[in-house]
C-alpha positions in Angstrom: -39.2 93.4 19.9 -40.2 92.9 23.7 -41.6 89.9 22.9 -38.2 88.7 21.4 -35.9 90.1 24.4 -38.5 88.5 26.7 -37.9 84.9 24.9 -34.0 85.8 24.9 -34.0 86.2 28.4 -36.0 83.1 28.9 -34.2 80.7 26.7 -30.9 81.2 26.8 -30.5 83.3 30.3 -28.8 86.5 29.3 -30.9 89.8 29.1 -31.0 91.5 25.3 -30.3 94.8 26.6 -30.1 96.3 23.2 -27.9 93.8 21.4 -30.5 92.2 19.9 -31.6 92.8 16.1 -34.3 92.1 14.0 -33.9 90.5 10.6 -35.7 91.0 7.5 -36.6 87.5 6.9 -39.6 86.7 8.1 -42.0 84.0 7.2 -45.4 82.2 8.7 -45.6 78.5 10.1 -49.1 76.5 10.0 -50.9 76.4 13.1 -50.8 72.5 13.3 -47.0 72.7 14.4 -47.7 73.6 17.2 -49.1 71.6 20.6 -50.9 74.2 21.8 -53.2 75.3 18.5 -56.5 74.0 19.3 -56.9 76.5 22.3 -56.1 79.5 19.5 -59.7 79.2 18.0 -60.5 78.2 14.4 -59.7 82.0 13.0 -56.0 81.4 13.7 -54.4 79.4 10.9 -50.8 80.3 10.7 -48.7 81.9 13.0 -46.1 84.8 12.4 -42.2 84.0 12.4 -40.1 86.7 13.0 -36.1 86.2 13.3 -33.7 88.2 15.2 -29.7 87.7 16.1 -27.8 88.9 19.5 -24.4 89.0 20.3 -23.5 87.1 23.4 -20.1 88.1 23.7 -18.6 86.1 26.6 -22.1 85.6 28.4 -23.0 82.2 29.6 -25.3 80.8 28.1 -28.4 79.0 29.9 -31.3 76.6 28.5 -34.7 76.8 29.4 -36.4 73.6 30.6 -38.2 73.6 26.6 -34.6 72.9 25.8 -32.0 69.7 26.2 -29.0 71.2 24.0 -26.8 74.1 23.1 -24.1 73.9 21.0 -21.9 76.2 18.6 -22.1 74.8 14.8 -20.2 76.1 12.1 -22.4 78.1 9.5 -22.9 75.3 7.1 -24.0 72.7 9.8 -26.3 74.9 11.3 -27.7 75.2 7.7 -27.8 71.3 7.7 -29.6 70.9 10.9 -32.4 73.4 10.9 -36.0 72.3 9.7 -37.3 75.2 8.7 -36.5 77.2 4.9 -37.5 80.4 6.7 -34.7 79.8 9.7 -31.8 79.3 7.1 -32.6 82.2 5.0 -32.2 83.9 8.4 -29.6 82.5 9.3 -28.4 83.4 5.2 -29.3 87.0 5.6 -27.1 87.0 9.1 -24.1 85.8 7.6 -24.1 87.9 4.1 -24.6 91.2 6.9 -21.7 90.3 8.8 -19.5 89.2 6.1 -20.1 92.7 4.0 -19.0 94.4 7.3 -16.0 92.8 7.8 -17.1 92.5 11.6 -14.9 91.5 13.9 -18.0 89.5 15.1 -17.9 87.9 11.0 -14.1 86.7 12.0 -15.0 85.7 15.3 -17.6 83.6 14.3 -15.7 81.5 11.6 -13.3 80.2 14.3 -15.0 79.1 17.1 -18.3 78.5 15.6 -21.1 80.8 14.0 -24.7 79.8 15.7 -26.1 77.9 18.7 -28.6 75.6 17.5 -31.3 75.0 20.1 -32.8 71.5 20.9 -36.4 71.2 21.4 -37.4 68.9 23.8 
């Protein structure tokens, strides 16, 4: 969890401070997806995905320099656009949650847009 409020902090600019919560989706990605694999030794072969959702409420939001984009999608274009099986099931689980509660957050979300969708540089 620290290491997920850490990267909150660091990608988006707005500290977790306890709105963050882990999913149960979670799911492994091969080592060669990522640039920096060959200094991880030959033991490591796939890498540990873990998915976790925050409420920003009103915060402004700020990118990283890893990052060139941020933009609210509705639910179905945010399943379009991300790569990964693992992330939309995620993203899946996320929605089912909020819907079941009624949220106001559930609501919310279906007017002005359910998930940022992060571009990698």
């Amino acid at each position: 969890m620290q290491a997920a409020e850490r990267e909150t902090k660091e990608e988006i600019g707005i500290p977790a401070n306890g709105k963050l919560f882990q999913l149960d989706s979670m799911a492994t990605i091969p080592k060669n997806c990522f640039a920096a694999a060959e200094a991880w030794g030959q033991d490591i072969h796939v890498i540990p995905e873990y998915c976790f959702a925050i409420e920003v409420g009103d915060s402004a939001l700020t990118l990283s320099d890893e990052h060139t984009e941020l933009r609210w999608v509705s639910y179905d274009e945010a399943c379009r656009m991300l790569k990964w099986d693992s992330n939309r099931n995620a993203l899946w689980k996320l929605n089912e949650s909020l819907e079941k509660k009624g949220t106001e957050a559930a609501l919310l979300a279906r007017k002005s847009g359910w998930t940022t969708q992060l571009i990698n540089r």
